[in-house]
C-alpha positions in Angstrom: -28.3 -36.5 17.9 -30.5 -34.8 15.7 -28.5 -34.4 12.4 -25.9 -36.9 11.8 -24.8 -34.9 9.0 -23.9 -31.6 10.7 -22.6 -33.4 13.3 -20.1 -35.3 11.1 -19.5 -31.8 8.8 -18.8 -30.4 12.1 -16.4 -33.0 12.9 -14.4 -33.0 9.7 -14.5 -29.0 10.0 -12.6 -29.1 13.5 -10.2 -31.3 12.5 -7.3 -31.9 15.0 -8.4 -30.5 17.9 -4.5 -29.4 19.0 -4.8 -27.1 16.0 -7.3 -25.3 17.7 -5.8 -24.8 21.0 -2.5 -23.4 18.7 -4.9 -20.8 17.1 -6.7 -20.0 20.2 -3.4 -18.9 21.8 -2.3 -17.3 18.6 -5.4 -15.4 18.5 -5.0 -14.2 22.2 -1.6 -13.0 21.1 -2.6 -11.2 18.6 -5.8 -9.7 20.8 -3.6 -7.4 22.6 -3.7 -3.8 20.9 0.1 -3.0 20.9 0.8 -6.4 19.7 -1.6 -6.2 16.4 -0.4 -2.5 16.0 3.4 -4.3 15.9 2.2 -6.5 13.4 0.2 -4.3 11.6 3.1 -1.6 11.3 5.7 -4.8 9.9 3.1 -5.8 7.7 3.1 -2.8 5.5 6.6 -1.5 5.9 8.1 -5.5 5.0 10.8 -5.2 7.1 11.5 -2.9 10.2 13.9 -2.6 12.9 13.2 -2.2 16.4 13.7 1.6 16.5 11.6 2.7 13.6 9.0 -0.1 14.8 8.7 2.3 17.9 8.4 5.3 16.2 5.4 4.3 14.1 3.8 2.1 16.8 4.1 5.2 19.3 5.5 2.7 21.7 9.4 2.6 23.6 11.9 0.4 22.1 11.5 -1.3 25.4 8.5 -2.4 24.9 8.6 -2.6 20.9 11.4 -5.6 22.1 9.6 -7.4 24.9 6.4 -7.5 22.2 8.6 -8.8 19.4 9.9 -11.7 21.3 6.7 -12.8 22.3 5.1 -12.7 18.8 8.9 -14.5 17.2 8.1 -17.3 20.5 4.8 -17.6 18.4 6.4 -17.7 14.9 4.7 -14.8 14.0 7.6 -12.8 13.0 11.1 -13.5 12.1 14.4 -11.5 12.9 17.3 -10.7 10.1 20.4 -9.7 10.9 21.9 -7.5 9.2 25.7 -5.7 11.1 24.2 -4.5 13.9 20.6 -4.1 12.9 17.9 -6.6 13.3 15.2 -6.3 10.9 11.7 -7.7 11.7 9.0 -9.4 9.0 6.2 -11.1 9.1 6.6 -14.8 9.4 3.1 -16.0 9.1 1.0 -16.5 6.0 -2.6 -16.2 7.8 -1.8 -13.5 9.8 -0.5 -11.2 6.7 -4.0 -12.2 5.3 -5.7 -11.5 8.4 -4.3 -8.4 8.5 -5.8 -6.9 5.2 -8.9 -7.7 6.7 -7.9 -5.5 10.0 -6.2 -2.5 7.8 -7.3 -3.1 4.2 -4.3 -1.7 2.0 -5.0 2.3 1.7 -4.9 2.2 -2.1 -7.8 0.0 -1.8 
């Protein structure tokens, strides 16, 4: 070892090394393109049903669904009920941020 410091800062950065497997699969997740489009289209409408998440997306309800339970297995989103209509959100502080550094708010 050359620098015990940086080796121990380096340590203390990583933490629990189970978090970093969770984030790893959360960030292959949100690699795909139709996924991260999803999120990004939730992110600045609040709250969206499956439908109108296709529509803006450019993507079949089909798929729209298949996506969404994928990224809810992840906790990235979270379903409301409301009748018949299920209304999507985001579910995930980090992401949310994450996101404004993806698509930047366009008042900004």
């Amino acid at each position: 070892m050359i620098d015990g410091p940086a080796v121990e800062a380096a340590l203390a950065g990583l933490g629990e090394r189970d978090v970093v497997r969770e984030w790893a699969e959360r960030f292959s997740v949100l690699a795909d393109p139709s996924r991260l489009t999803l999120l990004v289209c939730i992110h600045y409408a609040r709250e969206i049903c499956v439908s109108d998440l296709a529509v803006a997306a450019g993507m079949t309800d089909t798929a729209v669904s298949q996506a969404l339970r994928l990224l809810r297995a992840h906790g990235l989103v979270t379903a409301r009920r409301t009748g018949r209509i299920v209304r999507y959100r985001l579910a995930d502080a980090t992401v949310h941020e994450l996101i404004h550094h993806v698509r930047p708010h366009p008042d900004h």
